[in-house]
KOLBA-284610 format. One record per residue (C-alpha): residue number from 1; x, y, z; chain. Coordinates in pm, whole numbers. Layout:
<recs>
+-----+--------+--------+--------+--------+
: num :   east :  north :     up : cadena :
+-----+--------+--------+--------+--------+
: NUM :      X :      Y :      Z :      A :
...
+-----+--------+--------+--------+--------+
</recs>
This chain:
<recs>
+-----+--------+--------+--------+--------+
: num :   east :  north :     up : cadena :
+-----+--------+--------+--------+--------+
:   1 :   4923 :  11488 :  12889 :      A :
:   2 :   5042 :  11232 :  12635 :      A :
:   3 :   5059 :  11307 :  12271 :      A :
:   4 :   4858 :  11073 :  11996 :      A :
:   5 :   5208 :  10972 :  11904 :      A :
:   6 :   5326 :  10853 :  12261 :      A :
:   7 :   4944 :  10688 :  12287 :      A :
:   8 :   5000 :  10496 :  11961 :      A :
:   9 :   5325 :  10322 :  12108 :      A :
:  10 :   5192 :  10261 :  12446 :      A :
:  11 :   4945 :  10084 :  12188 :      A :
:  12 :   5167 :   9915 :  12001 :      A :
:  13 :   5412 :   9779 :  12287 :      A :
:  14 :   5160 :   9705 :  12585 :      A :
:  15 :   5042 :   9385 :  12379 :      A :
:  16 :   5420 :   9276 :  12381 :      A :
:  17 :   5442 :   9223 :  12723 :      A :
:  18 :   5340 :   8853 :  12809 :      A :
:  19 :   5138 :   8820 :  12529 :      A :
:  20 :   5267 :   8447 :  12496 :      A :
:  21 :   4989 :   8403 :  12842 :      A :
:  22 :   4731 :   8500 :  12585 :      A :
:  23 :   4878 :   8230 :  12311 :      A :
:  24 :   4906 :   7940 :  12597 :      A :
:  25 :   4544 :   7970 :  12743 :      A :
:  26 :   4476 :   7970 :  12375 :      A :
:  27 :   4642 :   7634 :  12336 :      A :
:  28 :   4460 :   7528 :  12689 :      A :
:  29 :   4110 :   7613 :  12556 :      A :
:  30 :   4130 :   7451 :  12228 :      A :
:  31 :   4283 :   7155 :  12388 :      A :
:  32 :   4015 :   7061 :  12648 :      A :
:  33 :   3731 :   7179 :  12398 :      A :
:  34 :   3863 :   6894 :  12174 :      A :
:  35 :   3671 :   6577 :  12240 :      A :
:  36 :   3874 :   6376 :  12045 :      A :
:  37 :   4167 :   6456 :  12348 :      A :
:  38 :   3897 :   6452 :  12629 :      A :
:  39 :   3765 :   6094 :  12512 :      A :
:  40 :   4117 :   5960 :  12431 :      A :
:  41 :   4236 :   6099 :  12814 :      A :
:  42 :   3948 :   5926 :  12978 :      A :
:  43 :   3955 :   5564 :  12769 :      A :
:  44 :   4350 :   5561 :  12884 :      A :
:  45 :   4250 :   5611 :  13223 :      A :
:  46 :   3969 :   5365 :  13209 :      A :
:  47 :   4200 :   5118 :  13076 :      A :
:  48 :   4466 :   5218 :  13316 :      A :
:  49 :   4190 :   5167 :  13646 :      A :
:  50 :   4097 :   4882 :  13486 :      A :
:  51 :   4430 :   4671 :  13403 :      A :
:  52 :   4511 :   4762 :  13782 :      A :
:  53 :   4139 :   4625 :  13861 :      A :
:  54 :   4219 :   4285 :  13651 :      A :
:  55 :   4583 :   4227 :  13759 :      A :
:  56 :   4444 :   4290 :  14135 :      A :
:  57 :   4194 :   4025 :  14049 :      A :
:  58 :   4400 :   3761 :  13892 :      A :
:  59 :   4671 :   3784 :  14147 :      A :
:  60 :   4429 :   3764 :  14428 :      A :
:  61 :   4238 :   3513 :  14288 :      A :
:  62 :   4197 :   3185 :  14473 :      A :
:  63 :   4236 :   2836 :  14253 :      A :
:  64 :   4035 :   2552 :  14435 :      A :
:  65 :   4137 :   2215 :  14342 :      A :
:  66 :   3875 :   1885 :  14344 :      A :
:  67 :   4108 :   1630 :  14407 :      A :
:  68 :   3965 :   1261 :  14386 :      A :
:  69 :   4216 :    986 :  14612 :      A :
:  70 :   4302 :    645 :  14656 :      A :
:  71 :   4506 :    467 :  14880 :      A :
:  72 :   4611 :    455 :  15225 :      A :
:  73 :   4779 :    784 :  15334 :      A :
:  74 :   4649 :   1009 :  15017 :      A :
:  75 :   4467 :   1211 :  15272 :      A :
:  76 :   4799 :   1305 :  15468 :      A :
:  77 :   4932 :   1385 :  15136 :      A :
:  78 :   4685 :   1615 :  15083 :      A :
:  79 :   4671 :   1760 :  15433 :      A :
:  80 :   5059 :   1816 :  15403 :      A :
:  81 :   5074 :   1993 :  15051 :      A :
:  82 :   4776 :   2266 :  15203 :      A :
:  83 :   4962 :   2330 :  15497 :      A :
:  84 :   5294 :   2389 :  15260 :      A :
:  85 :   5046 :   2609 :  15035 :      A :
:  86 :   4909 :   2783 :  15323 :      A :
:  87 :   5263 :   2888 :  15421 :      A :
:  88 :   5325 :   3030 :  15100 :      A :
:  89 :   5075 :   3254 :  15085 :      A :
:  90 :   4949 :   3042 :  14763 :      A :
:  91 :   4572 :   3075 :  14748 :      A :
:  92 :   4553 :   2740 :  14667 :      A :
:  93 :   4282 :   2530 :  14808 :      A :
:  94 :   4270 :   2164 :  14760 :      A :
:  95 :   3979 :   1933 :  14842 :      A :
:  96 :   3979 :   1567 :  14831 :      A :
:  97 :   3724 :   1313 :  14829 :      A :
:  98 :   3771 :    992 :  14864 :      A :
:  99 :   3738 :    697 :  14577 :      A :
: 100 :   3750 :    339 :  14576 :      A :
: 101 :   4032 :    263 :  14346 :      A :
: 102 :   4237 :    434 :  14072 :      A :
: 103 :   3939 :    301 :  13815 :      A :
: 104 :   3709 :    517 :  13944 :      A :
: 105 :   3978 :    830 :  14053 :      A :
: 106 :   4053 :    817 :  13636 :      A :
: 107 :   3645 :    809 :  13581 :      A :
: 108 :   3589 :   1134 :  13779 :      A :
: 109 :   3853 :   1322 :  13648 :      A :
: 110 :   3764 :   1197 :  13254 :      A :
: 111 :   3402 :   1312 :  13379 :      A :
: 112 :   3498 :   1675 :  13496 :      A :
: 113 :   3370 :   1546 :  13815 :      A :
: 114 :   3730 :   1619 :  13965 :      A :
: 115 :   4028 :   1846 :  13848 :      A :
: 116 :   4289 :   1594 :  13923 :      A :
: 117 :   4363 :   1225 :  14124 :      A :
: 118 :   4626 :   1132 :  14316 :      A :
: 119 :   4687 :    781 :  14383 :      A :
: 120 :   4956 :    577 :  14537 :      A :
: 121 :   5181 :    356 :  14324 :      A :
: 122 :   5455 :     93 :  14370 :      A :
: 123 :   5734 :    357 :  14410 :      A :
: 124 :   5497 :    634 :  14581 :      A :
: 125 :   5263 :    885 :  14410 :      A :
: 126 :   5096 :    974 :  14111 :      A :
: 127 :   4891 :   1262 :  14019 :      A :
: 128 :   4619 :   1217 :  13720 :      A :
: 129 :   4529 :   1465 :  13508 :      A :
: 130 :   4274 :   1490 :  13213 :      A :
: 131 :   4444 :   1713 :  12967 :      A :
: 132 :   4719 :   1947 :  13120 :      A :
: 133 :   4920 :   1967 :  13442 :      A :
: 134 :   4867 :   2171 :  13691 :      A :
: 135 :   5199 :   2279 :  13849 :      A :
: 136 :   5145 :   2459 :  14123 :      A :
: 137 :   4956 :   2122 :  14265 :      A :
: 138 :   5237 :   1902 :  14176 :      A :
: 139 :   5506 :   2123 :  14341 :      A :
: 140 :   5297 :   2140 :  14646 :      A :
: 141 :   5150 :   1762 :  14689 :      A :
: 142 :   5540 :   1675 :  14520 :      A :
: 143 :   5715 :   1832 :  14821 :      A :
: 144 :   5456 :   1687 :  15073 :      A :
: 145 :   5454 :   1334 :  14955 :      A :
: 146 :   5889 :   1320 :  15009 :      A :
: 147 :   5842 :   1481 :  15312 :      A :
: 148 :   5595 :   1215 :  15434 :      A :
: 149 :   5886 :    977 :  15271 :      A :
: 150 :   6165 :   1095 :  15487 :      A :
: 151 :   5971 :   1111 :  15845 :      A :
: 152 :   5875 :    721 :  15753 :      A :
: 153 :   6199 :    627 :  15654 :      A :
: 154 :   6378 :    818 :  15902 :      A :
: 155 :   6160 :    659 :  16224 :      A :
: 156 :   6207 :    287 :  16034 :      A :
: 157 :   6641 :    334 :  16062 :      A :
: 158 :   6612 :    458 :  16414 :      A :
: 159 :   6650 :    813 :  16353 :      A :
: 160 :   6496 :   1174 :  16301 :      A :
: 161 :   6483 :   1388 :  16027 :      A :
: 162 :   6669 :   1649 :  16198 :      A :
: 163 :   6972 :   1449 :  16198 :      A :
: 164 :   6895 :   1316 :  15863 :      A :
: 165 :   6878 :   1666 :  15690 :      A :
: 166 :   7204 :   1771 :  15920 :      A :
: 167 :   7429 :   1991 :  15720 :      A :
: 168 :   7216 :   1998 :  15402 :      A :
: 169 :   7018 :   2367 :  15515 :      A :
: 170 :   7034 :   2639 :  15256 :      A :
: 171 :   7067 :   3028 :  15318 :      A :
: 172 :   6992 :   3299 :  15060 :      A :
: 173 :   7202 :   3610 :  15090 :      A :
: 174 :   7101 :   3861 :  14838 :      A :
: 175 :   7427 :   4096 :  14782 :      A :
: 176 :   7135 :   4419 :  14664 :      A :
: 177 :   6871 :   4328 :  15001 :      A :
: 178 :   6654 :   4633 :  14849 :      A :
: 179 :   6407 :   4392 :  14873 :      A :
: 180 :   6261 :   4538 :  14494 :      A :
: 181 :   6063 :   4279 :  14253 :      A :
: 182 :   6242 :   4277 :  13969 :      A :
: 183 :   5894 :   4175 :  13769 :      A :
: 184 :   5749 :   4485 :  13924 :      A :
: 185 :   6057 :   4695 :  13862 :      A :
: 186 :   6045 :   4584 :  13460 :      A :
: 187 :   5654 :   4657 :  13439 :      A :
: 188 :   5703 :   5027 :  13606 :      A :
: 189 :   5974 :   5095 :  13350 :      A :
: 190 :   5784 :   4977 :  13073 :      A :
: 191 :   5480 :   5212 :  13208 :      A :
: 192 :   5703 :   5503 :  13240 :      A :
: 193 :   5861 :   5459 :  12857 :      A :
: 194 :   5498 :   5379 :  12750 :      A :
: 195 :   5341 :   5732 :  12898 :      A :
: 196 :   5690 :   5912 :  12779 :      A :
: 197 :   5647 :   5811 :  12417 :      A :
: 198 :   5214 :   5843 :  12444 :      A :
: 199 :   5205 :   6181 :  12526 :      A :
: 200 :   5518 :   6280 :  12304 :      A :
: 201 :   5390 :   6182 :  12040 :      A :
: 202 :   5021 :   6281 :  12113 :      A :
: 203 :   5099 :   6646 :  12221 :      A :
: 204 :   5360 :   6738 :  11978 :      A :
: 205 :   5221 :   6576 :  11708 :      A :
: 206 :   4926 :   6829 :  11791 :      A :
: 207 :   5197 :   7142 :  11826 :      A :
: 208 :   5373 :   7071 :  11488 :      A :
: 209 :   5009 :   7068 :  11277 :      A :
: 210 :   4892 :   7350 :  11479 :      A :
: 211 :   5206 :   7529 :  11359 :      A :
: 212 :   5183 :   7385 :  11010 :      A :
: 213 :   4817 :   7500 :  10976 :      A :
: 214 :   4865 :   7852 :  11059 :      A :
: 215 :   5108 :   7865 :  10843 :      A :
: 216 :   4969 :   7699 :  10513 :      A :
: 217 :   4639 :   7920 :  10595 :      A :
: 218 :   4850 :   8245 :  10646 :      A :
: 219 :   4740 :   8291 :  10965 :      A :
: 220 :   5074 :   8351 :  11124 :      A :
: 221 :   5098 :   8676 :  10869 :      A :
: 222 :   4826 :   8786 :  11094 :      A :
: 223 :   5030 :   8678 :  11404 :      A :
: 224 :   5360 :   8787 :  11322 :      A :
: 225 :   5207 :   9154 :  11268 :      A :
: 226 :   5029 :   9142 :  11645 :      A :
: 227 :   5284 :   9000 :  11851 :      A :
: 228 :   5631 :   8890 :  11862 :      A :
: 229 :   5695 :   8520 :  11726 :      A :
: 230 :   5928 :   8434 :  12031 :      A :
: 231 :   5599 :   8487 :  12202 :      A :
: 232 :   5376 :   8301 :  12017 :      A :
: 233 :   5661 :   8030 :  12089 :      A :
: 234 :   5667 :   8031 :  12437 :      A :
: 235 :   5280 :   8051 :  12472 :      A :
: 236 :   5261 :   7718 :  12245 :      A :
: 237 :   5554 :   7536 :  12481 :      A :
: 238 :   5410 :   7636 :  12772 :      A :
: 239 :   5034 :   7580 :  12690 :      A :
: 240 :   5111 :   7260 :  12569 :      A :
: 241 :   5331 :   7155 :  12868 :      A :
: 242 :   5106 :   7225 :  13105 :      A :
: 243 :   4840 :   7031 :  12925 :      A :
: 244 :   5101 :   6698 :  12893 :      A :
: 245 :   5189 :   6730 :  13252 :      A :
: 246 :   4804 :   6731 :  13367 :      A :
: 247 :   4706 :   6463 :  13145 :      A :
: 248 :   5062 :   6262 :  13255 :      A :
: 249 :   4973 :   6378 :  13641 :      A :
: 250 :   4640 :   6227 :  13603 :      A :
: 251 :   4741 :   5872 :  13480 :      A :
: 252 :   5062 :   5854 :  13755 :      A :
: 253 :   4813 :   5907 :  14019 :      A :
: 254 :   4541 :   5644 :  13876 :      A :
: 255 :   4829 :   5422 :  13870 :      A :
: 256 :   4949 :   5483 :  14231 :      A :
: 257 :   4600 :   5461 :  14385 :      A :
: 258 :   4560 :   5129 :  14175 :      A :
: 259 :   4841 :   5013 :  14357 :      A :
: 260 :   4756 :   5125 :  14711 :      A :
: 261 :   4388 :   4926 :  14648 :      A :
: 262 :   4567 :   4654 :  14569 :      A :
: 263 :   4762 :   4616 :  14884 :      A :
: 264 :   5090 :   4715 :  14705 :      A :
: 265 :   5170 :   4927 :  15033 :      A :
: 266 :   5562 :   4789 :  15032 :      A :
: 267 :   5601 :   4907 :  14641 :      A :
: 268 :   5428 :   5186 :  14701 :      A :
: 269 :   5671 :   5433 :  14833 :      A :
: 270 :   5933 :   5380 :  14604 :      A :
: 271 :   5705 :   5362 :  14280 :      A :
: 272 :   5546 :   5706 :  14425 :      A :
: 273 :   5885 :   5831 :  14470 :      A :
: 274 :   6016 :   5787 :  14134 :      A :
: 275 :   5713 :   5821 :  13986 :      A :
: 276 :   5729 :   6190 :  14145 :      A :
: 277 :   6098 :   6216 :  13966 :      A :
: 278 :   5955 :   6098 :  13681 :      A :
: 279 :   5667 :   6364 :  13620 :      A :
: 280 :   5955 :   6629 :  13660 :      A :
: 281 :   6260 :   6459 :  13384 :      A :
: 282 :   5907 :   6455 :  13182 :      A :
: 283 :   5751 :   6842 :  13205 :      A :
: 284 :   6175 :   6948 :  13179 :      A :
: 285 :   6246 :   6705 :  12836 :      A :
: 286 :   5898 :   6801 :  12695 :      A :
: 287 :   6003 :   7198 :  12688 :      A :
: 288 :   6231 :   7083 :  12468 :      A :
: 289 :   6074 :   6816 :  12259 :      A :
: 290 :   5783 :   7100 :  12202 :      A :
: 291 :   6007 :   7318 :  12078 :      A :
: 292 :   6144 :   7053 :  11834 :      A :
: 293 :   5792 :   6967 :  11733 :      A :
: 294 :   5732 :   7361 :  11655 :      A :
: 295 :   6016 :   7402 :  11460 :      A :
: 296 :   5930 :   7076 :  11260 :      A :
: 297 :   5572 :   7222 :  11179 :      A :
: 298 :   5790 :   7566 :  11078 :      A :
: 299 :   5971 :   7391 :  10850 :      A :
: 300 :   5671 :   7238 :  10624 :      A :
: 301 :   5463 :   7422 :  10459 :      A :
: 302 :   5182 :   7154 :  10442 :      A :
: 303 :   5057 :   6901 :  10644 :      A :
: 304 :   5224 :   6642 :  10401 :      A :
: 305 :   5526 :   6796 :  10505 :      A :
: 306 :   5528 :   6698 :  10863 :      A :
: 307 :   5630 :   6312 :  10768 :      A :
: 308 :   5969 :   6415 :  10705 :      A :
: 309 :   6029 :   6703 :  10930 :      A :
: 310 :   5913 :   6518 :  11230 :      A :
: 311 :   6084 :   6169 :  11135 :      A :
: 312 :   6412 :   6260 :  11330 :      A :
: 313 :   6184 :   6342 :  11661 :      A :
: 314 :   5982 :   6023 :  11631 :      A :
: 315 :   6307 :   5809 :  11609 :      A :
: 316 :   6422 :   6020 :  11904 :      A :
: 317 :   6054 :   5953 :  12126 :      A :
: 318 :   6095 :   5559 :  11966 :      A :
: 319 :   6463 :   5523 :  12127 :      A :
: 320 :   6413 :   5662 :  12415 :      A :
: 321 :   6130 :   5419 :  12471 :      A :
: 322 :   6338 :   5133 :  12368 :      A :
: 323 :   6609 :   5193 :  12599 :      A :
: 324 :   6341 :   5312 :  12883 :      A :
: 325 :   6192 :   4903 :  12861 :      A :
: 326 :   6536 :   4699 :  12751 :      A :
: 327 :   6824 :   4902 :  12865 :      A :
: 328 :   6954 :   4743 :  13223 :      A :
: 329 :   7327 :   4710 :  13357 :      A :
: 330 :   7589 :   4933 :  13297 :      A :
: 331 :   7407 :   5031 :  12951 :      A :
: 332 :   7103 :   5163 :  13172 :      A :
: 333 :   7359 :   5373 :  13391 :      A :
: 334 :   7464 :   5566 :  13165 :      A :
: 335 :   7112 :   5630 :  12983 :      A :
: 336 :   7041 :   5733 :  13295 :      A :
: 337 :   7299 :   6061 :  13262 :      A :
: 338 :   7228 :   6126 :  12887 :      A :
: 339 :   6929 :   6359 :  12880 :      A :
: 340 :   6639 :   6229 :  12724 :      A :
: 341 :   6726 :   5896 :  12775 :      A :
: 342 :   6722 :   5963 :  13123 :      A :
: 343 :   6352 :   6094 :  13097 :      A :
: 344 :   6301 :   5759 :  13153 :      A :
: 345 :   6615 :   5572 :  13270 :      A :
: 346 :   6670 :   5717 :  13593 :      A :
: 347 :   6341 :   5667 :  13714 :      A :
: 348 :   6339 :   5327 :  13661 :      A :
: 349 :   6655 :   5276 :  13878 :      A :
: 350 :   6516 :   5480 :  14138 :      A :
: 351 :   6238 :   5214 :  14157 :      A :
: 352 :   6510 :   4910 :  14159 :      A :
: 353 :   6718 :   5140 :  14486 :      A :
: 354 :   7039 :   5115 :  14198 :      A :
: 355 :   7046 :   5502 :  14237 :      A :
: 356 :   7202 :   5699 :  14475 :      A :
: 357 :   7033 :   6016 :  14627 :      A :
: 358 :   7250 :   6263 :  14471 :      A :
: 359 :   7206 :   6079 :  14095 :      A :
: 360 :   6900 :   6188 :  14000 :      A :
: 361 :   6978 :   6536 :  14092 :      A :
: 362 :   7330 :   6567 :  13809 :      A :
: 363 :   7098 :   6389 :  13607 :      A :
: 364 :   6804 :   6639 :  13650 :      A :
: 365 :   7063 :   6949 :  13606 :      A :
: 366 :   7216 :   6807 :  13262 :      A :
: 367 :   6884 :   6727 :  13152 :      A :
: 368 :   6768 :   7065 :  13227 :      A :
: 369 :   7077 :   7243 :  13051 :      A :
: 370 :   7045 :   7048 :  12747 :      A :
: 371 :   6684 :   7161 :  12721 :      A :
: 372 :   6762 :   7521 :  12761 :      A :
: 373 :   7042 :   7523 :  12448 :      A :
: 374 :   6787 :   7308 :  12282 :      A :
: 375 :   6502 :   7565 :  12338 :      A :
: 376 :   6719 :   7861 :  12232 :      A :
: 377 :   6817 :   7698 :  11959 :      A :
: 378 :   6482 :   7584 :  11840 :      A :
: 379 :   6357 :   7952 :  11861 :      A :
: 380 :   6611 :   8065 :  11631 :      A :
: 381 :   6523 :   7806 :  11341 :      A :
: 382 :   6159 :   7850 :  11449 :      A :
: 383 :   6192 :   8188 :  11400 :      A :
: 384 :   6376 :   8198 :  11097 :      A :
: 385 :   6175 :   7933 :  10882 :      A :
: 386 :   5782 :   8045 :  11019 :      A :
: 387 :   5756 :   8273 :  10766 :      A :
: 388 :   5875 :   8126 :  10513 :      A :
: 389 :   5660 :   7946 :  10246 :      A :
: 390 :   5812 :   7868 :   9895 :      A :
: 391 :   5857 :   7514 :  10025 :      A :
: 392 :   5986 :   7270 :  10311 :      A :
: 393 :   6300 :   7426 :  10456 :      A :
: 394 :   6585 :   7180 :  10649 :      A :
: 395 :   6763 :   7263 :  10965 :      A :
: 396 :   7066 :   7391 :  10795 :      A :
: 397 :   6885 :   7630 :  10542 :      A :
: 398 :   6686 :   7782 :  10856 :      A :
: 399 :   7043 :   7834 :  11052 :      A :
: 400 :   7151 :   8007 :  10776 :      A :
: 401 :   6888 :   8197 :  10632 :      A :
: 402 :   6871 :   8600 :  10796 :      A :
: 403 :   6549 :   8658 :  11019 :      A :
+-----+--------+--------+--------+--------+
</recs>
């Protein structure tokens, strides 16, 4: 039979023992009871289905083109340049209508009865406009009309244009045949630095007052009497982790489905892929960034506080996002190995194929180290500084200062 002494430290241990579950579904149920976070999380979603909705739209979109003509052969003009869009994939439609003379081809486009004119001139062609260009006609009926040129000329020497355009052929050899867009490559790396820096700031931002408030309101007197403050730590990371990689989960796969109803299917694999990569440099950086952000809500004492305490991590979050979006050549390389930087960095070259297979993985592992000494080191100032409140603390006076 136990004794009321043995009871009492049963008692006083047993709430020890992953208490820091209790402090993260804590964090959890706050969180999602907060409708501030459950209405911001579903208008960035909304805007994210949406954009993908629009761009789908606008790339997709077909432009018809009224075209009034004069002039003997304007119709084979015409004919040509669809035939050349057509190849191209363009959707561009043009459709002419014949007009007496370039008088009244100048009076239907003034009119807004046409978009454009084409008419023939003494050296060849000449498109009318009202009050812009339109360029994708002009390269199209452009390339047409000289075409048209040649075939005439060519069968009034004697000759073909085969054996006019001998020796004058072009080839393309691409010396990285990845095949990757760099347009598309640039707008994923600005998405990635964009949802880096968004929930960085959003979620730690929300650890550091948490921490602040406890303290200023003495709550963590409470806490510190109940339950080890390494605990209360960990429960905070952790909860708040699992709530940034949800939220970040949620808007990767938005995105990826976007792209798959768009007919993306040739991006698709590689965006998934590194978007995969991506989720995991994120959820491994953000252990340590939350442990920054509580130790910069230990070291106010007031909300007012948090403006300089959190300035170096928001310079951090701002350069990593900078060099996520402009950092390319050799410079994004090596972002790509320096952890945090490479949150975002190697990602992005796993979308433009410049990484190898084994890259990511030395990148993952120095990422992850860097995090651990980070996290240990963030739960010794942490620690140190919680309880203190005769004013805002620095780094260096925590490090020093006994527990």
């Amino acid at each position: 039979m136990s004794t009321p002494t043995q009871e009492r430290q049963v008692t006083t241990r047993e709430p020890a023992k992953g208490v820091w579950r209790i402090v993260a579904g804590r964090e959890l149920a706050v969180k999602l009871r907060d409708r501030n976070f459950l209405i911001s999380t579903g208008v960035t979603l909304l805007a994210i289905v949406v954009s993908m909705v629009v761009s789908g739209w606008l790339g997709g979109r077909a432009e018809t083109v009224d075209l009034a003509v004069a002039g003997d052969g304007s119709a084979q003009v015409v004919q040509v340049a669809q035939q050349g869009a057509d190849a191209r994939d363009a959707n561009l439609t043009l459709r002419p209508h014949q007009v007496a003379d370039v008088a009244a081809v100048e009076k239907q486009v003034r009119d807004g009865d046409a978009d454009a004119g084409l008419v023939r001139t003494g050296t060849g062609w000449q498109l009318i406009g009202d009050t812009d260009e339109n360029d994708d006609l002009s390269t199209y009926v452009g390339t047409a009309a000289a075409q048209l040129a040649v075939q005439r000329n060519a069968a009034a020497a004697g000759t073909t244009m085969e054996q006019l355009q001998q020796g004058g052929s072009v080839s393309y050899r691409l010396l990285d045949d990845s095949g990757r867009d760099p347009s598309m490559v640039k707008v994923v790396g600005f998405v990635f630095a964009f949802l880096f820096y968004l929930s960085s700031i959003l979620f730690g931002m929300a650890i550091a007052q948490s921490v602040v408030e406890e303290k200023q309101n003495r709550i963590v007197e409470i806490l510190a009497s109940a339950i080890p403050l390494r605990q209360l730590l960990i429960g905070k990371i952790l909860g708040n982790t699992a709530l940034a990689f949800a939220q970040l989960a949620l808007f990767v796969g938005a995105g990826l489905i976007g792209m798959a109803a768009m007919g993306q299917g040739s991006d698709l694999a590689a965006v998934a892929g590194a978007a995969g990569w991506f989720v995991v440099f994120f959820v491994l950086g953000f252990l340590a960034l939350a442990a920054l952000w509580a130790v910069a809500g230990s070291l106010a004492t007031r909300n007012e506080d948090l403006q300089s305490t959190s300035t170096p991590l928001s310079m951090l979050l701002m350069i990593v996002m900078l060099a996520g979006i402009f950092a390319t050549g050799t410079v994004q390389v090596v972002a790509s190995y320096v952890p945090m930087l490479s949150i975002v960095a190697m990602p992005t070259r796993m979308v433009a194929g410049t990484a190898s297979w084994w890259e990511p993985i030395v990148s993952l592992v120095l990422l992850a180290a860097t995090a651990a000494v980070i996290v240990v080191l963030a739960e010794t100032v942490y620690r140190r500084s919680l309880m203190q409140t005769q004013g805002r603390m620095t780094m260096r006076q925590a490090l020093r200062s006994s527990d």
